[in-house]
N, C-alpha and C positions, 0 to 999 in steps of 0.2 A: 504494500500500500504506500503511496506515496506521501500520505499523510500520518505515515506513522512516526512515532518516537520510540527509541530505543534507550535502552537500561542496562546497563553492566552491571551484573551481580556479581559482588564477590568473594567475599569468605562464608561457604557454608554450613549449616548446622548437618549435628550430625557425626564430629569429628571431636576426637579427645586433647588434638592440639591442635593450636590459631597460630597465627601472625604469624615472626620468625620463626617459628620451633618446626615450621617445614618446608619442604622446596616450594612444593608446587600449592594453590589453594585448595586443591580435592585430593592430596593425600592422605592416607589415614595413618600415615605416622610418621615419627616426626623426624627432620634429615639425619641427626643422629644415631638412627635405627642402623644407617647405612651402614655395611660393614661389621652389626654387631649380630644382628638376625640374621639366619641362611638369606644367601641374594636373591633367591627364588623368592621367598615370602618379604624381603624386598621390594621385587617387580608388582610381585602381587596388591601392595598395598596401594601402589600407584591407581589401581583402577576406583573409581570413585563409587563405589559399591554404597548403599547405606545414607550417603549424601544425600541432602536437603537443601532448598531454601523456601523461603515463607515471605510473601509480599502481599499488598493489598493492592484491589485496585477496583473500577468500575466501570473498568471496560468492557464493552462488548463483541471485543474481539482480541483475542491474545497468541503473540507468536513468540518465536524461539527460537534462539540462533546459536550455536553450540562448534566447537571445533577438535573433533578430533584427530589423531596421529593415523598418516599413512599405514594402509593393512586391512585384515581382514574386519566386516563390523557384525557377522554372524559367527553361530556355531552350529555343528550339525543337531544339534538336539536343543539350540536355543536360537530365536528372530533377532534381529537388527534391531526390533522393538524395544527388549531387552537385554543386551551387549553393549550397544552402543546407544539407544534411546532414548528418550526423556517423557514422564510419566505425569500429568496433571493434575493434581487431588483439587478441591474447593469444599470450604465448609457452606453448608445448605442453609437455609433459617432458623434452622435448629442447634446449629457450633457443630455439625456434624459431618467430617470429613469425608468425601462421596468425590466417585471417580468421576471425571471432568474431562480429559482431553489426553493425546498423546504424539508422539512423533517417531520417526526412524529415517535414518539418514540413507540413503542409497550408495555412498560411498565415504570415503575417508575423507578428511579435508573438513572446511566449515562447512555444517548445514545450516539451512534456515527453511520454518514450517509453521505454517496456522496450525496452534494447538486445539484451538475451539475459535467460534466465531456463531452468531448470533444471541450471546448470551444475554438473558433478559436482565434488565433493571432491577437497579436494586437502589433504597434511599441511601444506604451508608457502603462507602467501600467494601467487597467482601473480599475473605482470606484464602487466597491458595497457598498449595502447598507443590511445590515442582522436586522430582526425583530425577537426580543423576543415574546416568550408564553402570551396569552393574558388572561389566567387565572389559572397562575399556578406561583409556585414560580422555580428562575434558579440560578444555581448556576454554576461557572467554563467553562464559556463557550468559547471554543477556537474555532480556523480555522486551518483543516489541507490543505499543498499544496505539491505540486513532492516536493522535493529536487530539489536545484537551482533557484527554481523561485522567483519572487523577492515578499514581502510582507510589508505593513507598514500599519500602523493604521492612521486614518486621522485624522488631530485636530479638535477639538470640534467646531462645528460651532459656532461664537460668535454673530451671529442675533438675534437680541433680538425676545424672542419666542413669541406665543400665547398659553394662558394657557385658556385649556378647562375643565371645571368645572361642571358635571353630574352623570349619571347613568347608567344602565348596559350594555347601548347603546353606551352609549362615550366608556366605559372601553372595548366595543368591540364583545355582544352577537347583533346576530348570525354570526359573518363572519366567511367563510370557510377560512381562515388563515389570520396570522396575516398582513399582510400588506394590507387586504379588509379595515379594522378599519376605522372608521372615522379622529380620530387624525391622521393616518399612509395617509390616499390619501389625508387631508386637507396639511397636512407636505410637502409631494411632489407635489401639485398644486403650494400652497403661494410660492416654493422652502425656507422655513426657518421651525425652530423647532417648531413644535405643542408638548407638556407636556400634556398627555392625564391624566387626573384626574378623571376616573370614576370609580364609588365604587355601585356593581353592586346590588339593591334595596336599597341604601342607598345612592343617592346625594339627601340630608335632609337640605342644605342650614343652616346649623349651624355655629351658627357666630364663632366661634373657626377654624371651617374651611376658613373663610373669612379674618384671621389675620394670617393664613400659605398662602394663594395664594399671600396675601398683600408681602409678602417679597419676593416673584419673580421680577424681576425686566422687567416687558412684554411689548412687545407690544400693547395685549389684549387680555381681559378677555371675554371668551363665558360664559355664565351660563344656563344649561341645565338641570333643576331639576324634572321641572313639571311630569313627572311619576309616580316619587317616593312620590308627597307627596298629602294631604288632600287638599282641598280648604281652611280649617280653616288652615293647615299649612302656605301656602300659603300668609297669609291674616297677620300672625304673622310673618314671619319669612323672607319674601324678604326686606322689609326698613331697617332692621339693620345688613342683611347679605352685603346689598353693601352698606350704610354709613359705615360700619367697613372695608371693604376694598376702599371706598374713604378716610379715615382716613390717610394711607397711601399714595394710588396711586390716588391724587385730578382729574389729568388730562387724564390718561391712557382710551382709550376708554372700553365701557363693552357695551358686548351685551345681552339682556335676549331673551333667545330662547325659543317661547312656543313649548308643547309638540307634537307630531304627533298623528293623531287618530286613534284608533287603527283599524285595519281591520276589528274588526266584531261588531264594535259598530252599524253601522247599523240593527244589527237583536238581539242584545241582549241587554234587558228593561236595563234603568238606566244606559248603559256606555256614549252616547252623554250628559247627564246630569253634568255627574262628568267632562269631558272633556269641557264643557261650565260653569261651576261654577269655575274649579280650575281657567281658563283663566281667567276668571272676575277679579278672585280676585288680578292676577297678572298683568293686564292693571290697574288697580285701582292703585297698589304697584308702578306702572311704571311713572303713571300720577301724583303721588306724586313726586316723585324723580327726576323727570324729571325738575320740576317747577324751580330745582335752580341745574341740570346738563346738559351740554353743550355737554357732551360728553359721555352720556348713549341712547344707542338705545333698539327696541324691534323689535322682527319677530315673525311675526303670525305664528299660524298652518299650512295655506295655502300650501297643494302640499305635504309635506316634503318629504313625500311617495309618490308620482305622484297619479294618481287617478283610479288606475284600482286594489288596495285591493289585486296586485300581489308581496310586495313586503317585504314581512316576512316570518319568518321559523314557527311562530308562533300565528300572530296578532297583536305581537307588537314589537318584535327583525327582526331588518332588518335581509336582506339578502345581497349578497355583490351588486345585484342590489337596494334595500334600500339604500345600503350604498355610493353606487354610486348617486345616484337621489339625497339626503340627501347635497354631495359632490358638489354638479352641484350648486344646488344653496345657498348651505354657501359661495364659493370660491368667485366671482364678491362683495358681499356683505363687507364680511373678507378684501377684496382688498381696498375696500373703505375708509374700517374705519383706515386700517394702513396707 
């Protein structure tokens, strides 16, 4: 539209460090990280998985202009919608955040796209909510609106977040766009910020990672790792991933979340196996820790995926019904412990 005006958003919610403490504005940790965390879960945190920002406005027509890094902007088992796209939430008449509009980029480079367009009036500014690429890096991402309408960025919510801590599940395979995510519906259930930390075949529970979550200052901590790692990992690596972040946060509630089973373990040898040994080893890790914390919980397998083996793209990446079912019953639980 020739009459439009455009908005440079910049730093957004969503994220456990601001300003300097990272390179780019949509990373999720912080430049420091470099060199100290495997490179892998590095690269990984570059993609703005999780990311939010929150503006107002009373436009009735809202675009998007976003610039990502030459490459691929699909996967085979996940859209451009959600890899690389941008996801529209808007609170209704009621403060209640309801999906609105979306985009996906055709290739690399800067895109620009009407997220929505004939939105009806409204007497006071209303509030969206825009979700960043859940596997992709973004750079310069503005809102255009008509000329004349009014537009303002909203200030950062100061609720102290929950910080979720996993694998390529939390970071957000398979959801058809970004705000199916799990940190994205658990964020608009609790109504407070979820910091989605998932570094996708790599939540390895490395105590390095355990002295960056320490310095958020959260609500609580989910830990979601069991996927990604061995029974023997397992067996090593949970007692001094959360004694080093009790080192910091003594009293902050944590949850260990075991893993879901994958859908086809039923018919193929040896995956109930590994799914019953990894858990062992981490009810064992739980039953330790637990003997002198007050404020450490664990949640079984049971359900996560309801029970009809419908609810992956894959057999073990939800779907946004996974992700939902997954949603239903973290929320009541999450409610509790905060």
């Amino acid at each position: 539209m020739s009459n439009q005006r455009w908005y440079d958003l910049a730093e957004p919610e969503g994220r456990g460090w601001h300003g300097p403490d990272t390179k780019r504005l949509t990373d999720r940790l912080p430049a420091r990280a470099e060199g100290t965390v495997p490179d892998v879960v590095w690269g990984l945190s570059r993609h703005s998985s999780g990311l939010y920002y929150r503006f107002r406005t009373d436009a009735a027509e809202i675009s998007a202009r976003w610039t990502l890094p030459d490459g691929p902007i699909a996967k085979p088992h996940m859209p451009a919608a959600s890899v690389s796209g941008l996801d529209l939430y808007a609170d209704d008449d009621h403060g209640r955040p309801r999906w609105a509009g979306w985009a996906a980029p055709e290739t690399g480079g800067t895109a620009e796209a009407v997220l929505q367009t004939g939105i009806r009036a409204v007497a006071e500014p209303r509030e969206y909510r825009l979700y960043l690429p859940l596997f992709n890096e973004v750079d310069d991402v503005a809102i255009g609106v008509p000329d004349g309408a009014s537009f303002e960025v909203c200030p950062a919510d100061p609720t102290p977040p929950v910080v979720y801590y996993g694998t390529s599940i939390v970071h957000g395979a398979a959801a058809s766009r970004p705000g199916m995510a799990m940190p994205a519906q658990l964020g608009r259930r609790l109504e407070r910020p979820v910091i989605g930390l998932g570094f996708s075949g790599n939540g390895r529970m490395e105590v390095e990672l355990a002295a960056l979550l320490a310095e958020i200052d959260a609500a609580g901590y989910l830990i979601d790792c069991l996927p990604n790692m061995s029974p023997e990992q397992v067996a090593e690596r949970t007692v001094p991933f959360v004694r080093r972040l009790r080192r910091d946060r003594p009293d902050t509630p944590i949850l260990l979340i075991e893993d879901r089973t994958l859908t086809s373990a039923w018919l193929v040898d040896g995956m109930l196996a590994k799914h019953r040994d990894r858990r062992a080893a981490y009810r064992e890790a739980y039953r330790t820790l637990a003997e002198a914390d007050a404020h450490l919980y664990h949640l079984p397998y049971d359900a996560l995926l309801g029970t009809d083996d419908e609810a992956t793209v894959d057999g073990s990446h939800p779907t946004d019904l996974g992700f939902t079912r997954m949603t239903d019953l973290l929320t009541p639980l999450v409610r509790r412990l905060l």
